[in-house]
mmCIF file of the N, C-alpha and C atoms, coordinates in Angstrom:
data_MODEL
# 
_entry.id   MODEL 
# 
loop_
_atom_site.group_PDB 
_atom_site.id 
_atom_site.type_symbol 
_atom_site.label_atom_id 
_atom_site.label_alt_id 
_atom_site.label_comp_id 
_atom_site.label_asym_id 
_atom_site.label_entity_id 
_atom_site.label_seq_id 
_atom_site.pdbx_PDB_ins_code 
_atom_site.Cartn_x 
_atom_site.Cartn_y 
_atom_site.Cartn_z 
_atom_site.occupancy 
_atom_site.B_iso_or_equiv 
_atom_site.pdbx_formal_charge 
_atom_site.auth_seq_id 
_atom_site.auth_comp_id 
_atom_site.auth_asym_id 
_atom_site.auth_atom_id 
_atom_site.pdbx_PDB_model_num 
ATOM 1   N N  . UNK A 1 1  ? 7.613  -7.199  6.403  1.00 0.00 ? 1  UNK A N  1 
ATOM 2   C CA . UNK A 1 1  ? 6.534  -6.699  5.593  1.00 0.00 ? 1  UNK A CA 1 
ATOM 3   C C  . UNK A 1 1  ? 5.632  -7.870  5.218  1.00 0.00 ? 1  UNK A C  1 
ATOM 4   N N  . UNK A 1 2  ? 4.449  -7.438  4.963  1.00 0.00 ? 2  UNK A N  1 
ATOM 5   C CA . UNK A 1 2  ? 3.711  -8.503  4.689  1.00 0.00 ? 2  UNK A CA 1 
ATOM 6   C C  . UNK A 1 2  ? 3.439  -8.848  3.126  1.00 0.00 ? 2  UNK A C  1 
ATOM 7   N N  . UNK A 1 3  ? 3.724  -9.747  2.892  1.00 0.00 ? 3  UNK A N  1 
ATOM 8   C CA . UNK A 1 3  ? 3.790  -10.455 1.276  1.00 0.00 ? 3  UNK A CA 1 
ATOM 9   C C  . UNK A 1 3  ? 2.266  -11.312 0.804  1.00 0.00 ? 3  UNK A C  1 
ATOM 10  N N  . UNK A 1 4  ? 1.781  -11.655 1.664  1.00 0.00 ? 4  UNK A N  1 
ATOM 11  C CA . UNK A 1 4  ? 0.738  -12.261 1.408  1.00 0.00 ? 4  UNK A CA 1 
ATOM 12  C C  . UNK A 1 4  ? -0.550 -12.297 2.626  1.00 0.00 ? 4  UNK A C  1 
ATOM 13  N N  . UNK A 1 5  ? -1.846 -11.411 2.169  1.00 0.00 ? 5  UNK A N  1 
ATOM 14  C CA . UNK A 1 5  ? -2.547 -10.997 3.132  1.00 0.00 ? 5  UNK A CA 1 
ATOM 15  C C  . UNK A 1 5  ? -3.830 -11.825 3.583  1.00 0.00 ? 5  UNK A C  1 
ATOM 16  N N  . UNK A 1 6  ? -3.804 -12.764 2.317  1.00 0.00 ? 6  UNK A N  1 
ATOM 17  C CA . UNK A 1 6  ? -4.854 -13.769 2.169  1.00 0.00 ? 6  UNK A CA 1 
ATOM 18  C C  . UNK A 1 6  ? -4.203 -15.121 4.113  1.00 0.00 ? 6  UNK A C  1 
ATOM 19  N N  . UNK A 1 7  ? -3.192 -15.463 3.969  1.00 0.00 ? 7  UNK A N  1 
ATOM 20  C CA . UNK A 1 7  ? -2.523 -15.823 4.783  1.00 0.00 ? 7  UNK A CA 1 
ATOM 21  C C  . UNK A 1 7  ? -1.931 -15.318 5.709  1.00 0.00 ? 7  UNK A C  1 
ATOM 22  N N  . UNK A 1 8  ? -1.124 -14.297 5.763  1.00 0.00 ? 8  UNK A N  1 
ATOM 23  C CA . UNK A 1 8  ? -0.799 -13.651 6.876  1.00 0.00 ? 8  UNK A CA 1 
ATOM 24  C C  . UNK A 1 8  ? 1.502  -13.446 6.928  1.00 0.00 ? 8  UNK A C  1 
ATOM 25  N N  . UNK A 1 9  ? 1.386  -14.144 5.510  1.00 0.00 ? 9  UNK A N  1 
ATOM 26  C CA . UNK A 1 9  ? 2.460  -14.203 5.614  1.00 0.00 ? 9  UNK A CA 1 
ATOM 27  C C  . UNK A 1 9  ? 3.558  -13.461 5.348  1.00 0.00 ? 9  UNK A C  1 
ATOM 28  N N  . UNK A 1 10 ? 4.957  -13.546 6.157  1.00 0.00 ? 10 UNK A N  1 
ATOM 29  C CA . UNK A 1 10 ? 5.571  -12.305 5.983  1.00 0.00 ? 10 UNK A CA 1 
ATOM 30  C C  . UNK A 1 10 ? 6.792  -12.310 5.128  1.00 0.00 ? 10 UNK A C  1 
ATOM 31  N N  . UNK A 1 11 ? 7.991  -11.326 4.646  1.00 0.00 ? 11 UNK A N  1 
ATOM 32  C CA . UNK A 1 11 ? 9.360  -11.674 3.723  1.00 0.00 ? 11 UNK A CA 1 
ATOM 33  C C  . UNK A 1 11 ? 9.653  -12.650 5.067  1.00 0.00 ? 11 UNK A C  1 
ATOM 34  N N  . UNK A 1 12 ? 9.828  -11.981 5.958  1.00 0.00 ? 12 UNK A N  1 
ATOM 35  C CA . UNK A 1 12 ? 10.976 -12.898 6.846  1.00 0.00 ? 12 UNK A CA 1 
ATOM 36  C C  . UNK A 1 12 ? 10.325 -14.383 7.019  1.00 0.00 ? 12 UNK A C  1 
ATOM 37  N N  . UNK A 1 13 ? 9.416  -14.964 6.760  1.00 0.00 ? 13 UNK A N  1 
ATOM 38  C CA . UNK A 1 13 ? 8.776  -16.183 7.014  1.00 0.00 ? 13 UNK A CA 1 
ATOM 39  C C  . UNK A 1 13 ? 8.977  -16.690 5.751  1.00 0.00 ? 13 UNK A C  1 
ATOM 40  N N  . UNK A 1 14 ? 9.281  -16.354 4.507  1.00 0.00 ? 14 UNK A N  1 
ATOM 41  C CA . UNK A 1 14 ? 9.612  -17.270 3.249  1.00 0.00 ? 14 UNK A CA 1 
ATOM 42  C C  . UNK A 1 14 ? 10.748 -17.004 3.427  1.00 0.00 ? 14 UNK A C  1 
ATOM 43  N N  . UNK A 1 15 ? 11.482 -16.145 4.090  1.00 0.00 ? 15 UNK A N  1 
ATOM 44  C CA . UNK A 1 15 ? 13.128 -16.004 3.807  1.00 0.00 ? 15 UNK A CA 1 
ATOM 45  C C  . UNK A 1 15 ? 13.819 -17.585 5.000  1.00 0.00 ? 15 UNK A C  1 
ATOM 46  N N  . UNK A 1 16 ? 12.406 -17.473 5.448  1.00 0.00 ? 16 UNK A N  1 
ATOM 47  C CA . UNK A 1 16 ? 12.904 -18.673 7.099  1.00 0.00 ? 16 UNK A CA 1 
ATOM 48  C C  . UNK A 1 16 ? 12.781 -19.501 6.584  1.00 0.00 ? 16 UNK A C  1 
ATOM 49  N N  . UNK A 1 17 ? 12.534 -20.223 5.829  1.00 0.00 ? 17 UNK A N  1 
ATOM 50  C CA . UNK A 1 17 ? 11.140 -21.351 5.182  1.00 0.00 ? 17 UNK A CA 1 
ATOM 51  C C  . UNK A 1 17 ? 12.797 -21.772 4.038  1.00 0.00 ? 17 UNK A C  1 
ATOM 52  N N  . UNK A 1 18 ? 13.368 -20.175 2.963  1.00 0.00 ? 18 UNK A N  1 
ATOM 53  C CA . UNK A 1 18 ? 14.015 -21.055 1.761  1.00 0.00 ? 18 UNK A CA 1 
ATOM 54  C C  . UNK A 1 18 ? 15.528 -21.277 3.166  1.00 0.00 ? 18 UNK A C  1 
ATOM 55  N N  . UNK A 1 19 ? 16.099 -20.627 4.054  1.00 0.00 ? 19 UNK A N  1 
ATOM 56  C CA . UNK A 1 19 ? 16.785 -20.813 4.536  1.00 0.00 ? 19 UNK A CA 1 
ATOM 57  C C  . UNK A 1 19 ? 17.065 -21.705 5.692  1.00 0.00 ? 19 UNK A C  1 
ATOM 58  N N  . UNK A 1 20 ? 15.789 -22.370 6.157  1.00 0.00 ? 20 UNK A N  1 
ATOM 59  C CA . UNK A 1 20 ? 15.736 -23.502 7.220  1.00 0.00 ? 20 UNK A CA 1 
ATOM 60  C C  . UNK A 1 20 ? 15.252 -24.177 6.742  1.00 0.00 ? 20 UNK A C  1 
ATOM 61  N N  . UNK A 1 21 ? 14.195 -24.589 6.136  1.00 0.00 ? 21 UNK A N  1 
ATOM 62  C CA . UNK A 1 21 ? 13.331 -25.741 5.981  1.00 0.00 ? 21 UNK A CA 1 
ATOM 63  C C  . UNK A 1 21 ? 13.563 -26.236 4.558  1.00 0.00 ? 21 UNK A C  1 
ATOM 64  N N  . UNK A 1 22 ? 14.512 -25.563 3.548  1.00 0.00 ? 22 UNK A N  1 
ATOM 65  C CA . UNK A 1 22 ? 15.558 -26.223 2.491  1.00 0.00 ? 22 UNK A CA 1 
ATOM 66  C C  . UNK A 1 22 ? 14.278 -26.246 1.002  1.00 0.00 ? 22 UNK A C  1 
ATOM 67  N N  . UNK A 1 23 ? 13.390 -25.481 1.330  1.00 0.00 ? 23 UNK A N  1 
ATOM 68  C CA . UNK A 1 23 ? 12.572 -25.208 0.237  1.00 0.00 ? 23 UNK A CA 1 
ATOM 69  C C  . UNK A 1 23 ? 13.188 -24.748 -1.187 1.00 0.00 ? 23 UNK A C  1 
ATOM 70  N N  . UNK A 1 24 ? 12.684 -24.764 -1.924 1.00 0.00 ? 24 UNK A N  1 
ATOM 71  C CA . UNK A 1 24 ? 13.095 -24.613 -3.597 1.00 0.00 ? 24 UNK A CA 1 
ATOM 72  C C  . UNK A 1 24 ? 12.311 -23.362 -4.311 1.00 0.00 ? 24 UNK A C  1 
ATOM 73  N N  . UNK A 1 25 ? 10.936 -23.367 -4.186 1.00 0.00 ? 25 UNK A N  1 
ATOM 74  C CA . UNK A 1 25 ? 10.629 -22.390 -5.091 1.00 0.00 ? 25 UNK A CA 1 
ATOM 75  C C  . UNK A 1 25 ? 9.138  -21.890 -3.676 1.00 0.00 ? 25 UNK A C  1 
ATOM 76  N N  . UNK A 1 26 ? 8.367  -20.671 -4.592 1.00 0.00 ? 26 UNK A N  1 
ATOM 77  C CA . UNK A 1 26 ? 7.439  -20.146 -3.593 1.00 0.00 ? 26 UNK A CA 1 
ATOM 78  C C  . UNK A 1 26 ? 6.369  -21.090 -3.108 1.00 0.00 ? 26 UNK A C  1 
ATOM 79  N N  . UNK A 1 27 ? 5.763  -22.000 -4.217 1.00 0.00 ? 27 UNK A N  1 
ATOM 80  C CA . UNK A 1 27 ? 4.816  -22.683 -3.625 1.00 0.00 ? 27 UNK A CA 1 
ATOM 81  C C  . UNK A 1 27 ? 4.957  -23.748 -2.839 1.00 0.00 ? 27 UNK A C  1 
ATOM 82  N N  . UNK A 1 28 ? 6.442  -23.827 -2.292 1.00 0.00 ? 28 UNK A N  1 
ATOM 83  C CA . UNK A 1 28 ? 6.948  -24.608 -1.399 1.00 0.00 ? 28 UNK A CA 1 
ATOM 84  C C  . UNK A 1 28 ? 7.047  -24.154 -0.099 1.00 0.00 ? 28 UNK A C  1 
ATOM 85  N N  . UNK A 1 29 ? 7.085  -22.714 -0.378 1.00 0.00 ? 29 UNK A N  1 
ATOM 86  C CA . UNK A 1 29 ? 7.283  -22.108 0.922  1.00 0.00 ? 29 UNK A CA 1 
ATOM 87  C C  . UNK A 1 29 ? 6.349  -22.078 1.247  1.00 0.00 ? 29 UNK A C  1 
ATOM 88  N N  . UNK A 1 30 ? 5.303  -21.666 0.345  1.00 0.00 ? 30 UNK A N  1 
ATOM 89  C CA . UNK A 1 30 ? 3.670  -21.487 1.245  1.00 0.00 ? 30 UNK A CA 1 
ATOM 90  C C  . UNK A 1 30 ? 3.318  -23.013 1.805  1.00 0.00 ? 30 UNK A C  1 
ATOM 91  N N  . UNK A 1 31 ? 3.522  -24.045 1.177  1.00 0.00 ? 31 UNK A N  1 
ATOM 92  C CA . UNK A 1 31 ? 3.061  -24.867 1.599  1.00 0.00 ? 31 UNK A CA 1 
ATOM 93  C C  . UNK A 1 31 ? 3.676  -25.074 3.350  1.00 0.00 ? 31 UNK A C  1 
ATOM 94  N N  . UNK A 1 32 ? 5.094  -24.727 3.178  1.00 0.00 ? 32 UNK A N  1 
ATOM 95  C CA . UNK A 1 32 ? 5.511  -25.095 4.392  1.00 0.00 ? 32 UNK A CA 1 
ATOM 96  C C  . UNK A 1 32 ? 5.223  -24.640 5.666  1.00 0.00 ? 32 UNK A C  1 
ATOM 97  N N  . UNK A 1 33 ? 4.500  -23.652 5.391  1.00 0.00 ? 33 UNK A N  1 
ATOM 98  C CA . UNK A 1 33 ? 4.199  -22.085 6.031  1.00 0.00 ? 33 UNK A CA 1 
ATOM 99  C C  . UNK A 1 33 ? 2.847  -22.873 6.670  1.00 0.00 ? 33 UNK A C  1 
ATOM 100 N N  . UNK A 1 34 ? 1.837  -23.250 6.068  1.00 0.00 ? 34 UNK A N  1 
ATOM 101 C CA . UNK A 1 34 ? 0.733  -23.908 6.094  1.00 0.00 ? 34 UNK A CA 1 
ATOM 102 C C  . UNK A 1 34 ? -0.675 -24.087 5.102  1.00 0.00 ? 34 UNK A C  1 
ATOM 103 N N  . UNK A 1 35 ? -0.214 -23.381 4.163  1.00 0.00 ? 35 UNK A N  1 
ATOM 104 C CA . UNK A 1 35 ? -0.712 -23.223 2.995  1.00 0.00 ? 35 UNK A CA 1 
ATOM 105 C C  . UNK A 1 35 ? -0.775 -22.864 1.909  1.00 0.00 ? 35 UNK A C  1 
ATOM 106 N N  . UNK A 1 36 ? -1.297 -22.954 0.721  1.00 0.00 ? 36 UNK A N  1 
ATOM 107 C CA . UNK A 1 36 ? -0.669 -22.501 -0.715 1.00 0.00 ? 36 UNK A CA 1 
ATOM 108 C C  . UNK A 1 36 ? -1.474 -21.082 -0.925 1.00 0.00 ? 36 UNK A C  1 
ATOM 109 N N  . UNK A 1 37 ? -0.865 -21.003 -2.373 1.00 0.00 ? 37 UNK A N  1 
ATOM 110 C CA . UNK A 1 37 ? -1.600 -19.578 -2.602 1.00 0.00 ? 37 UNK A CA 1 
ATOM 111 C C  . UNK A 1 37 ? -3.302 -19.344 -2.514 1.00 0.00 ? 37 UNK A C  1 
ATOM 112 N N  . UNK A 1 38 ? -3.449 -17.908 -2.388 1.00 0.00 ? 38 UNK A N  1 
ATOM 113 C CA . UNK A 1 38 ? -5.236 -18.336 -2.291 1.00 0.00 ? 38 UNK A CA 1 
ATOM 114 C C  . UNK A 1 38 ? -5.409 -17.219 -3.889 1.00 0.00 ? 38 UNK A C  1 
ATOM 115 N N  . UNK A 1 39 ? -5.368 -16.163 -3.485 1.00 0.00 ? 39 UNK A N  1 
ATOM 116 C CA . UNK A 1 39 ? -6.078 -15.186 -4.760 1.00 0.00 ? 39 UNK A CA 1 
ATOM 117 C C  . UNK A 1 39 ? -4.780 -15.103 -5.512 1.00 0.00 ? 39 UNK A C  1 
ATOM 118 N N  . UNK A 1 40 ? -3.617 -15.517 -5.258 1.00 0.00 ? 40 UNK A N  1 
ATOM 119 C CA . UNK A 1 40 ? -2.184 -15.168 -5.944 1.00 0.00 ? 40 UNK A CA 1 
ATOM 120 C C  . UNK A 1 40 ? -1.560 -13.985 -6.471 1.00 0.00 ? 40 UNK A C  1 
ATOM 121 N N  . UNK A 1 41 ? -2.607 -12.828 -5.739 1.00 0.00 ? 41 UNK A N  1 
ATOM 122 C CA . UNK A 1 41 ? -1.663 -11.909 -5.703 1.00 0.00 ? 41 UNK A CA 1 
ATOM 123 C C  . UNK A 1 41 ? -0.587 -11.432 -5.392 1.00 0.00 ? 41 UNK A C  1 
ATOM 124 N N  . UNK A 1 42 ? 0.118  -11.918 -4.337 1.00 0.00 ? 42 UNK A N  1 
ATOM 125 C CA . UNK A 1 42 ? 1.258  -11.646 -3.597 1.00 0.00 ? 42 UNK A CA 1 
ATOM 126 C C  . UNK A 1 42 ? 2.774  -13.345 -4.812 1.00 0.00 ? 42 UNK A C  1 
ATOM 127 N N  . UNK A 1 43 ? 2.232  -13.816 -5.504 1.00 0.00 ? 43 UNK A N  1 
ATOM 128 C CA . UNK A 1 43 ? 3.290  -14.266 -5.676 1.00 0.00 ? 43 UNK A CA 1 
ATOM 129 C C  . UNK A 1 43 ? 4.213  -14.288 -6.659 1.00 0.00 ? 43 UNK A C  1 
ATOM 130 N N  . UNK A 1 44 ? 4.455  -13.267 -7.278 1.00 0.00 ? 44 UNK A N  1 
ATOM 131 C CA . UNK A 1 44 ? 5.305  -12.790 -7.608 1.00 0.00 ? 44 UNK A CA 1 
ATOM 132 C C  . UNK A 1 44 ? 6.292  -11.877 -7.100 1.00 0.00 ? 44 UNK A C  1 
ATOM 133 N N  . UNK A 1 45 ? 5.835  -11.247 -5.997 1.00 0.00 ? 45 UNK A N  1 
ATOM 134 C CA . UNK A 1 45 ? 7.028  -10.874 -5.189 1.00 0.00 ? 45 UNK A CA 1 
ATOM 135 C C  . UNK A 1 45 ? 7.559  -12.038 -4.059 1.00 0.00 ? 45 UNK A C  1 
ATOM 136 N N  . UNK A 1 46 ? 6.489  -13.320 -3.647 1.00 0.00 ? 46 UNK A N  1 
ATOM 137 C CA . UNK A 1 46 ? 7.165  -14.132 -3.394 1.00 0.00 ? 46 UNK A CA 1 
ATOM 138 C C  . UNK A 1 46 ? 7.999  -15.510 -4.025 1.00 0.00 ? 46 UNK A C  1 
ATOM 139 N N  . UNK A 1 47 ? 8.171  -15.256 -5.279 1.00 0.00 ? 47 UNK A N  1 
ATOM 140 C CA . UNK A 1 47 ? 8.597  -15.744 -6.307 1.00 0.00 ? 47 UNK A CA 1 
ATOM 141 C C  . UNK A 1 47 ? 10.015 -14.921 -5.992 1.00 0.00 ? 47 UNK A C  1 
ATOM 142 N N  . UNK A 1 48 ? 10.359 -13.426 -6.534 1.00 0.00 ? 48 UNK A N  1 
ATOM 143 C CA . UNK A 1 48 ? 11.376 -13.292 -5.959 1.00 0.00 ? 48 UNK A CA 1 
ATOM 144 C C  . UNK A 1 48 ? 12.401 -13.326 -4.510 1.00 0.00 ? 48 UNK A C  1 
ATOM 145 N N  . UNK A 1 49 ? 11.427 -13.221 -3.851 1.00 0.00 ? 49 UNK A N  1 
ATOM 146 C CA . UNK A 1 49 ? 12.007 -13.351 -2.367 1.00 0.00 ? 49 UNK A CA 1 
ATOM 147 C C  . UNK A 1 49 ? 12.337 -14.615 -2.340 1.00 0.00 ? 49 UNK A C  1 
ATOM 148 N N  . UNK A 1 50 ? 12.015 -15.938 -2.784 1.00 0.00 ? 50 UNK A N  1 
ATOM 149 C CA . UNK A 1 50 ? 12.527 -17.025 -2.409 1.00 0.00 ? 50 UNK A CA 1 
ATOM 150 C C  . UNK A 1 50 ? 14.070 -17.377 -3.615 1.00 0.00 ? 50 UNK A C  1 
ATOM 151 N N  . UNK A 1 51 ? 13.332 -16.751 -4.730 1.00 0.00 ? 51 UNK A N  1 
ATOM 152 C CA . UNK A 1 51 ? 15.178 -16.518 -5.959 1.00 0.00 ? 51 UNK A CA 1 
ATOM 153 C C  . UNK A 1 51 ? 16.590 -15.976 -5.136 1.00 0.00 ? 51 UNK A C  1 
ATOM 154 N N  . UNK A 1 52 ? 16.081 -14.545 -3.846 1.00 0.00 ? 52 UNK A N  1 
ATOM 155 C CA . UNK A 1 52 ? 17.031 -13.852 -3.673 1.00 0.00 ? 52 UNK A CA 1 
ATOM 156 C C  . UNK A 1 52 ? 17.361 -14.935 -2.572 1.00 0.00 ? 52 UNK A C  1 
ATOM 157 N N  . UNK A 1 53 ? 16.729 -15.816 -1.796 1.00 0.00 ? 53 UNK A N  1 
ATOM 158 C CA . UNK A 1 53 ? 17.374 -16.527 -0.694 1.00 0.00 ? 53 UNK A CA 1 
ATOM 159 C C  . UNK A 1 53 ? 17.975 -18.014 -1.278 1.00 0.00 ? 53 UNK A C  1 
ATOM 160 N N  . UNK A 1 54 ? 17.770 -18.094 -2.310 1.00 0.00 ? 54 UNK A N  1 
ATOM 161 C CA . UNK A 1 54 ? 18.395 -19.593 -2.438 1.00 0.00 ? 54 UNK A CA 1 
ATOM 162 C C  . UNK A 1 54 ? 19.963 -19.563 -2.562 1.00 0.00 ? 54 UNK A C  1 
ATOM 163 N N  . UNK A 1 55 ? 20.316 -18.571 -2.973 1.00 0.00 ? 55 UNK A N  1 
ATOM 164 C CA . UNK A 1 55 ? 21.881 -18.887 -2.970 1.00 0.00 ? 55 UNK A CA 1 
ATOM 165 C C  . UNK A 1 55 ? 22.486 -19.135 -1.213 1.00 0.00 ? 55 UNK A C  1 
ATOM 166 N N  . UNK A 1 56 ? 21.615 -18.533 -0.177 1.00 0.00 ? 56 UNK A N  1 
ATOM 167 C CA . UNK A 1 56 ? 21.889 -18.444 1.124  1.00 0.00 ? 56 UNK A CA 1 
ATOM 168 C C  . UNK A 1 56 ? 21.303 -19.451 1.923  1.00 0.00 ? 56 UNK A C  1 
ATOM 169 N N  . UNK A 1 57 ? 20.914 -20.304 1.271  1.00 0.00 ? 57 UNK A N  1 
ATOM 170 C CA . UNK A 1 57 ? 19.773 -21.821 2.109  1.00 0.00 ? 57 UNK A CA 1 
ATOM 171 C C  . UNK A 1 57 ? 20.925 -22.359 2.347  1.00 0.00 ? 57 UNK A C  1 
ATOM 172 N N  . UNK A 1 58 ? 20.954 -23.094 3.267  1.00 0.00 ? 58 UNK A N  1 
ATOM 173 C CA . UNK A 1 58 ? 21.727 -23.926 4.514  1.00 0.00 ? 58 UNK A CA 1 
ATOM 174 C C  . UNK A 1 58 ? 21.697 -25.333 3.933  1.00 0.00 ? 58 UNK A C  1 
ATOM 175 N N  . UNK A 1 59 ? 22.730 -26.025 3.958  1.00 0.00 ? 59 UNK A N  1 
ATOM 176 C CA . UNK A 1 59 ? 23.040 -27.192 3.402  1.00 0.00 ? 59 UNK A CA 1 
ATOM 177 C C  . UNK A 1 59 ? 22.418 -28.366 4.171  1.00 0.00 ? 59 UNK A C  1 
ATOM 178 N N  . UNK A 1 60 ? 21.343 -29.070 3.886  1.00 0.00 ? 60 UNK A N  1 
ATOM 179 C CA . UNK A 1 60 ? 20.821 -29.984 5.291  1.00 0.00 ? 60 UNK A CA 1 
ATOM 180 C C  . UNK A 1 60 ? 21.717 -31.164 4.658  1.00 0.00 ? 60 UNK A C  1 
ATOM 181 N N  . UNK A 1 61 ? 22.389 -31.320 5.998  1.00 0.00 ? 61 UNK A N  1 
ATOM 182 C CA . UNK A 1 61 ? 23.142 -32.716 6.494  1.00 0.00 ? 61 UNK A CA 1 
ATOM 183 C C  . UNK A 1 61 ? 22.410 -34.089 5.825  1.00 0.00 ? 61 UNK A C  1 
ATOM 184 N N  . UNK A 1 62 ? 23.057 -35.080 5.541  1.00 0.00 ? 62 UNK A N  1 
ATOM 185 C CA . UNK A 1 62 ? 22.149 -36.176 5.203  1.00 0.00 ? 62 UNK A CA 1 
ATOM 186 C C  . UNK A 1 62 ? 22.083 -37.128 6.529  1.00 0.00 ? 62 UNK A C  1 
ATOM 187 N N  . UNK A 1 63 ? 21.349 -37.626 6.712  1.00 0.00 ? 63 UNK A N  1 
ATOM 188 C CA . UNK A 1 63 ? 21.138 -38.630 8.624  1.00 0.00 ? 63 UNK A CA 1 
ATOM 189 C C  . UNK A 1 63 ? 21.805 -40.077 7.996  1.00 0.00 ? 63 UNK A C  1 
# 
């Protein structure tokens, strides 16, 4: 579904973002995505979508 229309972005792309790329909160995800919020309507449901994935983010290895 799409969460943010200003961008294009979808649940499964912040759910990819807190679970691969070891993000913390939403405006991390957007950033990672390629950009931050624009009109900020959509972030409060991506506020929760990134709460419900953090218990499930992937432990990155230290090099």
């Amino acid at each position: 579904m799409y969460v943010c229309l200003c961008n294009g972005y979808t649940d499964s792309e912040i759910k990819t973002a807190v679970r691969e790329n070891g993000v913390k909160s939403a405006d991390e995800a957007y950033v990672s995505l390629g950009n931050g919020f624009c009109c900020g309507a959509c972030r409060d449901c991506a506020v929760d979508i990134v709460n419900k994935e953090l218990p499930h983010q992937r432990v990155l290895a230290a090099e």
